[in-house]
C-alpha positions, 0 to 999 in steps of 0.5 A: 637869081640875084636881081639888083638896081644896080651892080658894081663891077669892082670895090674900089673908091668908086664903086663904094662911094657909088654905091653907098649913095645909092644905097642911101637914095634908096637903090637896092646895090651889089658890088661884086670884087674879084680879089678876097679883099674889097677896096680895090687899091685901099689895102691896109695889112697887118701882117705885111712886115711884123706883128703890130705894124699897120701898112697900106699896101698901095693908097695911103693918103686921102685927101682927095676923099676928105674933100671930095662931093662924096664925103661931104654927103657920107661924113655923118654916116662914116663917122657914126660907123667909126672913121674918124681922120687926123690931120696936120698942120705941115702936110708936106717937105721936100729934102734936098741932097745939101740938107737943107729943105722946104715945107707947104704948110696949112697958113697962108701967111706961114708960107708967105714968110718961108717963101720969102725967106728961100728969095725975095719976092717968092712969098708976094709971088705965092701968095698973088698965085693963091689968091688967083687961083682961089678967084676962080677956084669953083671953076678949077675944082669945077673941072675936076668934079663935074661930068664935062660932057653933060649939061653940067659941064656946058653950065661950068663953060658958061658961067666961065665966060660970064665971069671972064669974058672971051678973052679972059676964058681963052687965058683961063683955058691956056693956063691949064695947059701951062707945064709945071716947068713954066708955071714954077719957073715963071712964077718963084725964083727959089729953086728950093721954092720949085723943088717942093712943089714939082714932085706933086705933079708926080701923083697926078700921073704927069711929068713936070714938062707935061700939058696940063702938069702947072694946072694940076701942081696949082691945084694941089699947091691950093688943096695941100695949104687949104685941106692938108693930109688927112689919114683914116685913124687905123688904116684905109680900112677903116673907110672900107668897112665904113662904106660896105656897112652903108650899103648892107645896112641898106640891104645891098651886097658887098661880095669878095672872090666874085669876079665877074666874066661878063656883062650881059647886054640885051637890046642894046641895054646892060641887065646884070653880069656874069660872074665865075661859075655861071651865076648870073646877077641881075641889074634892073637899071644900072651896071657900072664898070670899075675897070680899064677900057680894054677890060670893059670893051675886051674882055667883059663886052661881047664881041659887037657888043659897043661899036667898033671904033670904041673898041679900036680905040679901047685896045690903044689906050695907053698905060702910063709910068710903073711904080714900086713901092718898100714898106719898112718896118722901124725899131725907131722912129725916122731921125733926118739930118739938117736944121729942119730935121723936127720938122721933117719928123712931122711931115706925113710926105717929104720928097726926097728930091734933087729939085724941079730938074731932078723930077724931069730928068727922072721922069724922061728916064723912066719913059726911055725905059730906063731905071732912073739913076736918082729917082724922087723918093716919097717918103711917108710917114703915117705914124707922124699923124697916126702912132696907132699904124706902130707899137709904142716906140716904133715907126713904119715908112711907106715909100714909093717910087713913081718913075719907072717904066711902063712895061719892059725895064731896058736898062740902068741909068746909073750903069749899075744894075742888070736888068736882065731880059727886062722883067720885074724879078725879085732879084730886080725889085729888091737891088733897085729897093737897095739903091733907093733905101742906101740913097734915103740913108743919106737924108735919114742916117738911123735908117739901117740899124733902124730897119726890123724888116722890108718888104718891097712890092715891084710893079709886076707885084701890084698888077697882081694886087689889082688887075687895073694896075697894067704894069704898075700904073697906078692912075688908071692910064697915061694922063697925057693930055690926050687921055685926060679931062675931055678926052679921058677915058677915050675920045671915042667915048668920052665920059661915064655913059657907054654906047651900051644903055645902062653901062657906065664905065668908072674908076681911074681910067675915066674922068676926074682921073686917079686918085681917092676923090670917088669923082667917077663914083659921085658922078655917076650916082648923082646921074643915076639918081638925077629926077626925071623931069617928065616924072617931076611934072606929073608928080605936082599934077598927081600924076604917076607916070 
Protein backbone atom coordinates (compact mmCIF):
# COMPACT_ATOMS: atom_id res chain seq x y z
CA UNK A 1 0.00 0.00 0.00
CA UNK A 2 0.86 3.35 -0.85
CA UNK A 3 2.41 5.48 1.99
CA UNK A 4 2.80 9.20 1.61
CA UNK A 5 3.93 12.48 4.06
CA UNK A 6 1.07 13.97 2.89
CA UNK A 7 -2.18 13.63 0.39
CA UNK A 8 -4.10 15.85 -1.59
CA UNK A 9 -7.44 15.66 -1.99
CA UNK A 10 -8.14 17.04 -5.06
CA UNK A 11 -5.51 19.14 -7.96
CA UNK A 12 -6.71 22.42 -7.88
CA UNK A 13 -4.27 25.53 -7.36
CA UNK A 14 -4.22 24.76 -3.92
CA UNK A 15 -3.42 21.52 -3.91
CA UNK A 16 -0.60 21.89 -6.24
CA UNK A 17 1.23 24.74 -5.10
CA UNK A 18 0.68 22.87 -1.70
CA UNK A 19 2.25 20.31 -2.66
CA UNK A 20 4.94 21.50 -4.82
CA UNK A 21 6.13 23.21 -1.69
CA UNK A 22 6.32 20.50 -0.01
CA UNK A 23 7.86 18.57 -2.19
CA UNK A 24 10.57 20.98 -2.33
CA UNK A 25 10.63 21.06 1.76
CA UNK A 26 11.54 17.65 1.31
CA UNK A 27 7.75 15.88 2.05
CA UNK A 28 7.16 12.73 -0.08
CA UNK A 29 3.25 14.02 -1.53
CA UNK A 30 0.22 12.54 -3.41
CA UNK A 31 -2.14 14.41 -4.98
CA UNK A 32 -5.01 12.35 -5.96
CA UNK A 33 -7.74 14.13 -8.66
CA UNK A 34 -11.11 12.63 -9.26
CA UNK A 35 -11.63 13.90 -13.04
CA UNK A 36 -9.09 12.59 -15.84
CA UNK A 37 -7.55 16.11 -15.87
CA UNK A 38 -5.75 17.48 -12.97
CA UNK A 39 -6.16 21.33 -12.42
CA UNK A 40 -9.30 21.49 -10.67
CA UNK A 41 -10.91 24.82 -12.30
CA UNK A 42 -7.54 25.40 -14.61
CA UNK A 43 -8.98 23.40 -17.64
CA UNK A 44 -7.44 24.65 -20.75
CA UNK A 45 -8.88 22.55 -24.49
CA UNK A 46 -7.95 22.61 -27.66
CA UNK A 47 -10.57 20.87 -28.88
CA UNK A 48 -13.44 22.95 -27.18
CA UNK A 49 -14.54 24.91 -30.26
CA UNK A 50 -12.12 23.96 -33.45
CA UNK A 51 -8.64 23.03 -34.48
CA UNK A 52 -6.07 25.62 -33.44
CA UNK A 53 -8.06 27.56 -30.95
CA UNK A 54 -6.76 27.16 -27.08
CA UNK A 55 -9.67 28.02 -24.63
CA UNK A 56 -9.72 28.04 -20.77
CA UNK A 57 -12.90 26.36 -19.73
CA UNK A 58 -13.52 28.22 -16.34
CA UNK A 59 -10.04 30.10 -14.61
CA UNK A 60 -8.47 32.17 -17.13
CA UNK A 61 -6.72 34.89 -15.60
CA UNK A 62 -3.93 35.01 -12.85
CA UNK A 63 -3.17 37.53 -11.22
CA UNK A 64 -3.65 36.35 -8.16
CA UNK A 65 -1.08 33.70 -8.57
CA UNK A 66 1.52 36.11 -10.04
CA UNK A 67 1.43 37.94 -7.09
CA UNK A 68 0.97 35.45 -4.68
CA UNK A 69 3.43 34.05 -1.57
CA UNK A 70 3.59 30.82 -3.54
CA UNK A 71 4.88 31.86 -6.67
CA UNK A 72 7.36 34.20 -5.23
CA UNK A 73 8.89 30.64 -4.06
CA UNK A 74 8.13 28.65 -7.27
CA UNK A 75 9.03 31.29 -10.04
CA UNK A 76 12.54 29.96 -10.90
CA UNK A 77 11.23 26.45 -10.79
CA UNK A 78 8.23 27.05 -13.10
CA UNK A 79 9.92 28.99 -15.28
CA UNK A 80 12.95 26.36 -15.91
CA UNK A 81 9.89 24.00 -16.57
CA UNK A 82 8.58 26.44 -19.52
CA UNK A 83 5.83 28.87 -17.66
CA UNK A 84 6.52 32.07 -18.82
CA UNK A 85 3.54 35.10 -18.68
CA UNK A 86 2.96 37.94 -20.71
CA UNK A 87 1.24 40.83 -19.43
CA UNK A 88 0.07 44.50 -20.01
CA UNK A 89 -0.17 47.80 -19.69
CA UNK A 90 -4.27 48.48 -19.80
CA UNK A 91 -5.26 45.49 -17.99
CA UNK A 92 -9.03 46.34 -17.99
CA UNK A 93 -12.23 48.65 -19.52
CA UNK A 94 -15.61 49.01 -18.93
CA UNK A 95 -17.82 49.84 -22.27
CA UNK A 96 -21.04 51.33 -21.52
CA UNK A 97 -23.96 51.12 -23.64
CA UNK A 98 -23.75 55.14 -25.22
CA UNK A 99 -20.25 54.01 -26.38
CA UNK A 100 -17.98 55.75 -24.55
CA UNK A 101 -15.73 53.74 -21.80
CA UNK A 102 -13.10 53.69 -19.16
CA UNK A 103 -9.81 51.86 -18.43
CA UNK A 104 -7.50 51.21 -15.28
CA UNK A 105 -4.28 50.94 -16.56
CA UNK A 106 -0.71 49.78 -14.81
CA UNK A 107 0.57 54.31 -14.31
CA UNK A 108 -0.52 55.78 -11.46
CA UNK A 109 -0.44 59.09 -13.16
CA UNK A 110 -2.01 57.61 -16.62
CA UNK A 111 -5.03 57.02 -14.38
CA UNK A 112 -4.98 60.13 -12.45
CA UNK A 113 -5.30 62.19 -15.76
CA UNK A 114 -8.28 59.52 -17.15
CA UNK A 115 -9.88 60.16 -14.23
CA UNK A 116 -9.68 63.69 -13.84
CA UNK A 117 -10.59 63.84 -17.48
CA UNK A 118 -14.10 61.70 -16.80
CA UNK A 119 -14.77 64.68 -13.42
CA UNK A 120 -12.80 67.01 -12.02
CA UNK A 121 -11.27 66.25 -8.99
CA UNK A 122 -11.75 62.15 -9.62
CA UNK A 123 -8.05 61.90 -10.48
CA UNK A 124 -6.74 63.82 -7.02
CA UNK A 125 -9.51 61.29 -5.44
CA UNK A 126 -8.00 58.08 -6.80
CA UNK A 127 -4.85 59.10 -6.57
CA UNK A 128 -5.13 59.98 -2.26
CA UNK A 129 -7.42 56.65 -2.34
CA UNK A 130 -4.21 54.57 -3.66
CA UNK A 131 -1.82 56.37 -1.58
CA UNK A 132 -4.10 55.45 1.51
CA UNK A 133 -4.40 52.26 0.67
CA UNK A 134 -0.75 51.54 -0.11
CA UNK A 135 0.10 53.14 3.78
CA UNK A 136 -1.16 50.39 5.09
CA UNK A 137 -1.29 47.83 2.11
CA UNK A 138 1.04 44.81 4.32
CA UNK A 139 -1.93 45.09 6.25
CA UNK A 140 -4.64 44.67 3.73
CA UNK A 141 -2.74 41.98 1.70
CA UNK A 142 -1.89 40.95 5.25
CA UNK A 143 -5.70 39.82 5.44
CA UNK A 144 -5.72 37.93 2.74
CA UNK A 145 -2.48 35.96 3.20
CA UNK A 146 -2.38 35.32 6.56
CA UNK A 147 -3.83 32.13 8.82
CA UNK A 148 -6.29 34.69 10.87
CA UNK A 149 -6.74 32.27 13.51
CA UNK A 150 -2.94 31.76 14.24
CA UNK A 151 -0.35 33.37 16.12
CA UNK A 152 0.25 35.01 12.55
CA UNK A 153 -2.71 36.48 12.50
CA UNK A 154 -2.69 37.89 16.23
CA UNK A 155 1.04 39.45 15.03
CA UNK A 156 -1.03 40.94 11.97
CA UNK A 157 -3.79 42.62 14.75
CA UNK A 158 -0.82 43.92 16.60
CA UNK A 159 1.42 45.66 14.63
CA UNK A 160 -2.23 47.10 13.38
CA UNK A 161 -2.72 48.82 16.51
CA UNK A 162 0.84 49.90 16.96
CA UNK A 163 0.69 51.69 13.68
CA UNK A 164 -2.79 52.99 14.12
CA UNK A 165 -3.70 53.11 17.61
CA UNK A 166 -7.11 52.21 18.94
CA UNK A 167 -9.19 54.39 17.09
CA UNK A 168 -7.48 54.45 13.84
CA UNK A 169 -7.57 50.39 14.20
CA UNK A 170 -11.38 50.82 14.77
CA UNK A 171 -11.54 52.99 11.55
CA UNK A 172 -9.16 50.84 9.60
CA UNK A 173 -11.54 47.82 10.40
CA UNK A 174 -14.82 49.50 9.28
CA UNK A 175 -13.33 50.59 6.26
CA UNK A 176 -13.34 46.90 5.46
CA UNK A 177 -16.59 46.48 5.89
CA UNK A 178 -17.49 49.58 3.66
CA UNK A 179 -19.95 48.42 0.41
CA UNK A 180 -18.40 49.29 -2.75
CA UNK A 181 -21.62 51.17 -3.42
CA UNK A 182 -20.25 53.58 -0.50
CA UNK A 183 -16.88 53.68 -1.03
CA UNK A 184 -17.41 54.39 -4.99
CA UNK A 185 -20.07 56.97 -4.45
CA UNK A 186 -18.28 58.73 -1.48
CA UNK A 187 -14.88 58.53 -3.09
CA UNK A 188 -15.59 59.55 -7.58
CA UNK A 189 -17.88 61.73 -8.82
CA UNK A 190 -17.68 59.92 -12.37
CA UNK A 191 -20.32 57.42 -13.01
CA UNK A 192 -17.97 56.05 -15.88
CA UNK A 193 -15.33 56.29 -12.69
CA UNK A 194 -17.72 53.78 -10.70
CA UNK A 195 -18.65 51.82 -13.67
CA UNK A 196 -15.15 50.49 -14.29
CA UNK A 197 -14.42 49.80 -10.93
CA UNK A 198 -17.60 47.96 -9.56
CA UNK A 199 -17.94 45.01 -11.80
CA UNK A 200 -14.43 43.80 -9.97
CA UNK A 201 -16.35 43.13 -6.86
CA UNK A 202 -18.12 40.69 -9.01
CA UNK A 203 -14.82 38.17 -8.93
CA UNK A 204 -14.81 38.45 -5.49
CA UNK A 205 -17.89 36.48 -5.11
CA UNK A 206 -19.65 39.61 -3.82
CA UNK A 207 -22.41 42.27 -5.00
CA UNK A 208 -21.67 45.93 -4.77
CA UNK A 209 -24.07 46.51 -1.92
CA UNK A 210 -22.37 43.80 0.14
CA UNK A 211 -20.24 44.02 3.44
CA UNK A 212 -16.91 44.03 2.67
CA UNK A 213 -17.44 44.54 -1.38
CA UNK A 214 -15.58 48.49 -1.26
CA UNK A 215 -12.67 46.75 0.68
CA UNK A 216 -12.18 44.02 -1.76
CA UNK A 217 -12.89 46.61 -4.83
CA UNK A 218 -9.69 48.90 -3.22
CA UNK A 219 -8.04 45.97 -3.05
CA UNK A 220 -8.17 45.19 -6.85
CA UNK A 221 -8.37 48.55 -7.87
CA UNK A 222 -4.55 48.50 -6.01
CA UNK A 223 -3.50 45.19 -7.66
CA UNK A 224 -4.76 45.78 -11.23
CA UNK A 225 -2.70 49.39 -11.24
CA UNK A 226 0.36 47.46 -9.41
CA UNK A 227 0.36 43.62 -11.15
CA UNK A 228 -1.94 44.15 -14.25
CA UNK A 229 -3.38 40.85 -15.89
CA UNK A 230 -0.62 38.57 -16.44
CA UNK A 231 -1.70 34.98 -18.51
CA UNK A 232 0.28 31.79 -18.75
CA UNK A 233 1.72 31.75 -22.65
CA UNK A 234 -0.18 28.90 -23.90
CA UNK A 235 -2.83 28.12 -21.40
CA UNK A 236 -3.24 27.51 -17.75
CA UNK A 237 -1.90 24.41 -18.49
CA UNK A 238 0.94 25.40 -18.89
CA UNK A 239 1.18 25.98 -14.78
CA UNK A 240 -0.40 22.78 -14.29
CA UNK A 241 2.33 20.50 -15.85
CA UNK A 242 4.59 23.11 -14.14
CA UNK A 243 3.68 22.32 -10.49
CA UNK A 244 2.89 18.34 -10.89
CA UNK A 245 6.54 18.15 -12.51
CA UNK A 246 7.80 19.68 -9.30
CA UNK A 247 6.10 17.20 -7.29
CA UNK A 248 7.16 13.99 -9.43
CA UNK A 249 10.51 15.32 -9.77
CA UNK A 250 10.76 15.23 -6.05
CA UNK A 251 9.20 11.61 -6.32
CA UNK A 252 5.53 12.47 -5.48
CA UNK A 253 2.44 11.56 -7.44
CA UNK A 254 -0.05 13.30 -9.34
CA UNK A 255 -2.76 10.74 -10.13
CA UNK A 256 -5.95 11.29 -12.48
CA UNK A 257 -9.15 9.35 -12.29
CA UNK A 258 -8.53 8.66 -8.43
CA UNK A 259 -11.28 9.93 -6.64
CA UNK A 260 -11.04 9.36 -3.01
CA UNK A 261 -14.46 7.92 -1.18
CA UNK A 262 -13.18 8.33 2.13
CA UNK A 263 -10.66 9.61 4.88
CA UNK A 264 -9.48 7.33 7.29
CA UNK A 265 -9.23 8.46 10.79
CA UNK A 266 -7.76 6.83 13.41
CA UNK A 267 -7.34 7.96 17.02
CA UNK A 268 -8.67 10.72 16.39
CA UNK A 269 -5.85 11.65 13.49
CA UNK A 270 -6.06 11.50 9.65
CA UNK A 271 -3.60 8.57 8.05
CA UNK A 272 -4.49 8.61 4.42
CA UNK A 273 -8.00 8.06 2.38
CA UNK A 274 -9.71 5.75 0.67
CA UNK A 275 -10.09 5.95 -3.11
CA UNK A 276 -12.64 4.02 -5.71
CA UNK A 277 -11.91 0.31 -5.65
CA UNK A 278 -10.45 -0.20 -2.22
CA UNK A 279 -6.99 0.98 -2.52
CA UNK A 280 -5.95 2.65 0.69
CA UNK A 281 -3.37 5.47 0.50
CA UNK A 282 -1.50 6.18 3.32
CA UNK A 283 -0.58 9.52 5.05
CA UNK A 284 2.26 9.51 7.51
CA UNK A 285 1.70 13.28 8.83
CA UNK A 286 -0.80 15.32 6.84
CA UNK A 287 -4.28 14.83 4.63
CA UNK A 288 -5.54 17.95 3.19
CA UNK A 289 -9.10 18.47 1.69
CA UNK A 290 -9.50 20.51 -1.80
CA UNK A 291 -13.31 20.27 -1.42
CA UNK A 292 -16.69 22.04 -0.06
CA UNK A 293 -17.47 21.71 3.85
CA UNK A 294 -20.26 19.38 3.17
CA UNK A 295 -17.92 17.38 1.04
CA UNK A 296 -15.38 16.86 3.81
CA UNK A 297 -17.77 16.72 6.81
CA UNK A 298 -20.57 14.64 4.52
CA UNK A 299 -19.43 12.54 2.50
CA UNK A 300 -15.72 11.81 3.05
CA UNK A 301 -15.70 11.76 7.22
CA UNK A 302 -17.22 9.15 8.74
CA UNK A 303 -20.30 9.57 10.77
CA UNK A 304 -18.57 11.02 14.51
CA UNK A 305 -15.94 11.40 12.59
CA UNK A 306 -15.83 15.63 13.52
CA UNK A 307 -18.01 16.96 16.20
CA UNK A 308 -21.44 17.47 15.56
CA UNK A 309 -21.96 21.13 15.80
CA UNK A 310 -19.22 21.16 12.80
CA UNK A 311 -21.46 18.93 10.86
CA UNK A 312 -24.54 20.94 11.70
CA UNK A 313 -22.87 23.84 10.39
CA UNK A 314 -21.06 22.24 7.19
CA UNK A 315 -24.41 20.90 5.94
CA UNK A 316 -25.80 24.98 6.08
CA UNK A 317 -22.98 26.33 4.31
CA UNK A 318 -24.15 28.44 1.66
CA UNK A 319 -23.77 28.28 -1.99
CA UNK A 320 -23.63 31.60 -3.56
CA UNK A 321 -24.51 33.29 -7.41
CA UNK A 322 -24.26 30.57 -10.60
CA UNK A 323 -22.24 31.54 -13.63
CA UNK A 324 -22.42 30.61 -17.27
CA UNK A 325 -19.80 31.06 -19.40
CA UNK A 326 -19.80 31.08 -24.01
CA UNK A 327 -16.42 30.64 -25.67
CA UNK A 328 -16.36 31.78 -29.31
CA UNK A 329 -14.58 31.12 -31.74
CA UNK A 330 -13.37 34.19 -34.47
CA UNK A 331 -12.91 34.15 -38.09
CA UNK A 332 -11.43 37.85 -37.03
CA UNK A 333 -10.35 39.58 -34.14
CA UNK A 334 -13.16 41.67 -31.98
CA UNK A 335 -13.49 45.29 -33.58
CA UNK A 336 -15.72 47.69 -30.70
CA UNK A 337 -17.34 50.58 -31.54
CA UNK A 338 -16.76 54.26 -30.05
CA UNK A 339 -13.63 56.34 -29.97
CA UNK A 340 -11.70 53.88 -27.68
CA UNK A 341 -12.35 51.04 -29.53
CA UNK A 342 -8.08 50.40 -30.01
CA UNK A 343 -8.07 50.44 -26.72
CA UNK A 344 -10.77 48.16 -26.16
CA UNK A 345 -9.06 45.68 -28.63
CA UNK A 346 -5.95 45.68 -26.04
CA UNK A 347 -7.83 45.05 -22.83
CA UNK A 348 -7.42 41.35 -21.82
CA UNK A 349 -11.06 42.01 -19.74
CA UNK A 350 -13.59 44.85 -20.68
CA UNK A 351 -17.06 44.64 -18.88
CA UNK A 352 -19.56 45.42 -20.84
CA UNK A 353 -21.70 46.99 -18.04
CA UNK A 354 -24.40 49.86 -17.76
CA UNK A 355 -22.62 51.14 -14.54
CA UNK A 356 -22.55 50.75 -10.66
CA UNK A 357 -26.41 50.67 -10.87
CA UNK A 358 -26.59 48.11 -13.58
CA UNK A 359 -24.01 45.74 -11.51
CA UNK A 360 -26.68 46.07 -8.32
CA UNK A 361 -29.74 45.64 -10.24
CA UNK A 362 -28.23 42.37 -11.75
CA UNK A 363 -26.82 41.03 -9.13
CA UNK A 364 -30.38 41.68 -6.80
CA UNK A 365 -32.16 39.86 -9.73
CA UNK A 366 -30.09 36.72 -9.74
CA UNK A 367 -30.51 36.48 -6.02
CA UNK A 368 -34.49 36.80 -6.32
CA UNK A 369 -33.72 34.02 -8.66
CA UNK A 370 -34.34 35.72 -11.71
CA UNK A 371 -32.35 35.78 -14.95
CA UNK A 372 -31.30 39.25 -15.11
CA UNK A 373 -32.69 41.42 -17.85
CA UNK A 374 -28.97 43.17 -18.36
CA UNK A 375 -26.53 41.25 -16.84
CA UNK A 376 -22.74 42.58 -16.82
CA UNK A 377 -20.59 40.79 -19.68
CA UNK A 378 -17.09 40.16 -19.06
CA UNK A 379 -15.61 39.98 -22.04
CA UNK A 380 -12.07 38.53 -22.32
CA UNK A 381 -9.61 38.58 -24.72
CA UNK A 382 -6.64 36.14 -24.29
CA UNK A 383 -5.35 36.61 -27.86
CA UNK A 384 -4.81 40.58 -26.97
CA UNK A 385 -1.78 39.14 -24.58
CA UNK A 386 -1.48 35.70 -26.04
CA UNK A 387 -1.81 35.48 -30.12
CA UNK A 388 -0.89 31.77 -29.59
CA UNK A 389 -4.46 30.99 -27.86
CA UNK A 390 -5.68 31.46 -32.11
CA UNK A 391 -4.48 30.92 -35.62
CA UNK A 392 -2.80 33.66 -37.37
CA UNK A 393 -5.69 36.16 -38.11
CA UNK A 394 -8.32 34.83 -35.63
CA UNK A 395 -9.34 35.39 -32.44
CA UNK A 396 -11.44 33.61 -29.42
CA UNK A 397 -13.59 35.51 -26.68
CA UNK A 398 -14.21 34.12 -23.09
CA UNK A 399 -17.34 35.38 -21.71
CA UNK A 400 -18.79 34.75 -18.47
CA UNK A 401 -21.79 35.74 -16.89
CA UNK A 402 -21.50 35.90 -12.98
CA UNK A 403 -25.28 36.79 -11.71
CA UNK A 404 -27.34 34.07 -12.10
CA UNK A 405 -29.02 32.15 -9.70
CA UNK A 406 -27.82 29.82 -7.28
CA UNK A 407 -29.98 26.71 -8.00
CA UNK A 408 -33.31 26.89 -9.32
CA UNK A 409 -33.91 29.56 -12.46
CA UNK A 410 -37.47 31.07 -11.28
CA UNK A 411 -37.90 33.37 -14.06
CA UNK A 412 -36.88 36.13 -16.64
CA UNK A 413 -36.51 39.35 -15.76
CA UNK A 414 -36.96 40.89 -19.21
CA UNK A 415 -40.30 38.87 -19.60
CA UNK A 416 -38.56 37.14 -22.46
CA UNK A 417 -37.47 33.52 -21.75
CA UNK A 418 -39.30 30.53 -20.40
CA UNK A 419 -37.39 29.03 -17.80
CA UNK A 420 -39.12 25.98 -17.75
CA UNK A 421 -39.37 23.97 -14.49
CA UNK A 422 -36.43 25.97 -13.28
CA UNK A 423 -33.64 23.57 -14.55
CA UNK A 424 -30.28 24.58 -16.65
CA UNK A 425 -31.58 22.74 -20.06
CA UNK A 426 -29.74 23.01 -23.04
CA UNK A 427 -32.49 24.80 -24.37
CA UNK A 428 -32.11 27.38 -21.56
CA UNK A 429 -28.35 27.76 -21.51
CA UNK A 430 -27.96 28.50 -25.31
CA UNK A 431 -31.25 31.07 -25.66
CA UNK A 432 -29.93 32.88 -22.39
CA UNK A 433 -26.30 32.66 -24.40
CA UNK A 434 -28.39 34.20 -27.56
CA UNK A 435 -29.30 37.17 -25.53
CA UNK A 436 -26.27 37.91 -24.25
CA UNK A 437 -24.25 37.42 -27.44
CA UNK A 438 -27.04 39.78 -29.35
CA UNK A 439 -26.50 42.43 -26.63
CA UNK A 440 -22.32 42.14 -26.82
CA UNK A 441 -22.96 42.80 -30.79
CA UNK A 442 -23.99 46.19 -29.86
CA UNK A 443 -20.52 47.00 -28.25
CA UNK A 444 -18.64 44.69 -31.07
CA UNK A 445 -20.65 44.90 -34.41
CA UNK A 446 -18.50 42.22 -36.36
CA UNK A 447 -19.21 39.60 -33.96
CA UNK A 448 -21.68 37.60 -35.87
CA UNK A 449 -20.33 37.28 -39.01
CA UNK A 450 -17.17 37.22 -37.12
CA UNK A 451 -18.37 33.67 -35.17
CA UNK A 452 -16.84 30.20 -36.44
CA UNK A 453 -18.42 28.52 -33.61
CA UNK A 454 -19.83 28.87 -29.75
CA UNK A 455 -19.75 26.72 -27.31
CA UNK A 456 -21.57 27.58 -24.10
CA UNK A 457 -21.20 25.84 -20.53
CA UNK A 458 -24.51 26.66 -18.18
CA UNK A 459 -24.08 26.27 -14.53
CA UNK A 460 -25.14 22.67 -14.33
CA UNK A 461 -22.24 22.11 -16.93
CA UNK A 462 -19.63 23.24 -14.61
CA UNK A 463 -20.78 21.54 -11.59
CA UNK A 464 -19.97 18.36 -13.87
CA UNK A 465 -16.66 20.03 -14.50
CA UNK A 466 -15.78 20.27 -10.97
CA UNK A 467 -17.94 18.81 -8.11
CA UNK A 468 -16.84 21.99 -5.76
CA UNK A 469 -18.94 24.14 -8.53
CA UNK A 470 -22.51 23.56 -6.48
CA UNK A 471 -24.78 25.21 -8.77
CA UNK A 472 -22.40 26.86 -10.68
CA UNK A 473 -20.74 28.86 -7.93
CA UNK A 474 -17.45 29.16 -8.94
CA UNK A 475 -15.98 30.74 -5.52
CA UNK A 476 -16.34 28.06 -3.32
CA UNK A 477 -19.40 29.30 -1.42
CA UNK A 478 -21.40 32.82 -0.74
CA UNK A 479 -18.84 35.37 0.48
CA UNK A 480 -21.32 37.02 2.84
CA UNK A 481 -19.59 38.44 5.55
CA UNK A 482 -20.54 35.75 7.51
CA UNK A 483 -18.83 33.01 5.10
CA UNK A 484 -15.83 35.21 4.63
CA UNK A 485 -12.21 36.19 6.53
CA UNK A 486 -12.70 34.88 10.17
CA UNK A 487 -15.62 32.91 9.85
CA UNK A 488 -14.80 31.15 6.36
CA UNK A 489 -15.18 28.25 5.60
CA UNK A 490 -17.44 27.93 8.88
CA UNK A 491 -17.59 29.56 12.29
CA UNK A 492 -18.03 26.41 13.79
CA UNK A 493 -14.36 25.57 12.44
CA UNK A 494 -12.70 28.64 11.26
CA UNK A 495 -9.32 28.27 9.47
CA UNK A 496 -7.52 25.14 7.79
CA UNK A 497 -7.07 23.05 11.04
CA UNK A 498 -10.00 20.58 11.49
CA UNK A 499 -11.19 19.13 14.68
CA UNK A 500 -9.54 15.69 13.12
CA UNK A 501 -5.37 15.74 13.68
CA UNK A 502 -3.72 15.86 10.77
CA UNK A 503 -6.75 17.09 8.51
CA UNK A 504 -6.57 20.15 6.91
CA UNK A 505 -9.32 21.43 4.87
CA UNK A 506 -8.22 23.94 1.57
CA UNK A 507 -9.59 25.19 -1.59
CA UNK A 508 -12.21 28.06 -2.45
CA UNK A 509 -14.30 27.17 0.41
CA UNK A 510 -11.74 28.20 3.08
CA UNK A 511 -9.86 31.36 3.68
CA UNK A 512 -8.33 33.80 1.80
CA UNK A 513 -11.49 32.83 -0.20
CA UNK A 514 -11.44 32.08 -4.34
CA UNK A 515 -9.63 32.87 -6.93
CA UNK A 516 -6.09 31.52 -8.24
CA UNK A 517 -3.64 32.86 -5.01
CA UNK A 518 -3.20 29.20 -3.71
CA UNK A 519 -3.34 31.05 -0.32
CA UNK A 520 -5.09 27.74 1.35
CA UNK A 521 -2.43 25.77 -0.38
CA UNK A 522 0.77 28.30 0.75
CA UNK A 523 -1.12 28.33 4.12
CA UNK A 524 -1.18 25.16 5.10
CA UNK A 525 2.33 24.20 3.53
CA UNK A 526 3.96 26.83 5.36
CA UNK A 527 2.28 25.27 8.62
CA UNK A 528 3.08 22.07 8.11
CA UNK A 529 6.57 22.79 7.38
CA UNK A 530 6.81 25.36 10.28
CA UNK A 531 10.35 24.17 12.81
CA UNK A 532 9.22 22.86 15.60
CA UNK A 533 10.54 24.65 18.46
CA UNK A 534 11.42 21.86 20.95
CA UNK A 535 12.96 20.28 17.68
CA UNK A 536 14.81 23.64 17.11
CA UNK A 537 16.11 23.68 20.78
CA UNK A 538 17.71 20.59 21.09
CA UNK A 539 19.28 20.62 17.56
CA UNK A 540 21.60 23.75 18.78
CA UNK A 541 22.48 21.51 22.01
CA UNK A 542 23.00 18.36 19.43
CA UNK A 543 20.35 16.73 20.56
CA UNK A 544 17.81 14.81 18.49
CA UNK A 545 14.34 14.61 19.77
Amino acid sequence: MATYDAVFIGSGINSLAGAALLARAGWSVCVLERNEIAGGCIRTSADLTLPGFTHELMASWHPLFTGSAAYAELKDELGRRGLEYVNTDLPTGSHFPDGSAAFVSCSLEENVAAFDRLAPGDGAAWERQFSAFMANADLSFGILSTELWSGGGLQLGRTALKRLGRRGLLEFVGGTLTTCRDWTTATFASEAVRGVLAPWVLHTGLGPDQAASGFMTRVIAAALQLGGMPVPVGGGVRLVEALAGIVRDAGGEVRVGAEVERIHVSGGRATGVVVAGGEVVHARRAVAANVTPQQLYGRLLAPGGAPAGVVEAASAFRYGRGELQIHLALDEPPRWTGPDAERLARCPIVHVTPGLDGVSCAVNEAERGLLPAEATIVCGQPCALDPSRAPAGKSILWLQLQELPAGRVKGDAAGELDVGDGTWTEELREAYADRIVARLARSIPNLPAATLKRVVLSPADLERLNVNLVGGDIYGGSCALDQNLLWRPLAAAPGHATAVRNLFHIGASTHPGPGLGAGSGYLVAKALTKPDPVRRALGTLGLKR
